[in-house]
C-alpha positions in Angstrom: 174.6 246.9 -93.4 172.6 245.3 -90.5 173.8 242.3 -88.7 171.9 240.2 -86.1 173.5 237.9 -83.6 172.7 235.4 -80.5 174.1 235.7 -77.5 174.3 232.6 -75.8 175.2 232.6 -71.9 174.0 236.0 -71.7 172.9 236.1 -67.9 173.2 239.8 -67.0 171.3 243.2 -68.1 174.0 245.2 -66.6 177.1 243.2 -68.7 174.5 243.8 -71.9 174.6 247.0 -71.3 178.0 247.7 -70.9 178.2 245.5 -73.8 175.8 247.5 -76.1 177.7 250.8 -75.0 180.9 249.4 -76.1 180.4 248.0 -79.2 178.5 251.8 -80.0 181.5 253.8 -79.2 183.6 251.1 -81.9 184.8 252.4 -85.5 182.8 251.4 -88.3 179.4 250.9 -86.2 176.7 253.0 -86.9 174.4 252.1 -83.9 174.5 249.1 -81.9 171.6 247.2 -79.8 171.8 244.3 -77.3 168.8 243.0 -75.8 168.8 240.9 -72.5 165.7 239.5 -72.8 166.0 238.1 -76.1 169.9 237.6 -76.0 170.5 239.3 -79.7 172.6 242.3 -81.0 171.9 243.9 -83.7 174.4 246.3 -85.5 174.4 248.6 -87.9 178.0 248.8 -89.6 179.8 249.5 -92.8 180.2 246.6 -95.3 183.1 244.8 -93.7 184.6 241.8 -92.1 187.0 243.4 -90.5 184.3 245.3 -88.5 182.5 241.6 -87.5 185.2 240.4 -86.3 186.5 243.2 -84.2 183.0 243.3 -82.6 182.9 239.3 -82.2 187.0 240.0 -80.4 185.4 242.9 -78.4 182.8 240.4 -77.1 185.0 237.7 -76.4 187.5 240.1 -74.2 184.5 241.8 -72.5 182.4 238.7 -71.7 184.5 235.6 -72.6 182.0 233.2 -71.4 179.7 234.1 -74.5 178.9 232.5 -77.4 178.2 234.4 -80.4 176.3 233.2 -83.2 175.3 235.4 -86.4 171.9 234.8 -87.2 
């Protein structure tokens, strides 16, 4: 399943980097893609919300001044 979201407050290529890499090495996700210039992440995960909201937790603790927004 493929999941886009917004990033809002998203100010650094470096922190979406380290953010993309993180979310890639998760359980459950299949490949993961943060762009800095847009301010999305896409995902490809299995079919579960259990898997959204560990990567919307994962955000939060990494980056805690984001907003995330499923698009």
């Amino acid at each position: 399943m493929k999941k886009k979201f917004k990033l809002i407050g998203l100010d650094c290529a470096n922190c979406a980097a380290q953010l993309e890499n993180a979310i890639s090495k998760m359980e459950g996700i299949e490949s993961a893609s943060v762009s800095f210039m847009t301010g999305k992440l896409v995902i490809e995960c299995e079919d579960n919300d259990d898997i959204i909201m560990k990567v919307k937790k994962l955000i939060k603790k990494e980056e805690p001044d984001l907003k995330v927004e499923e698009v």
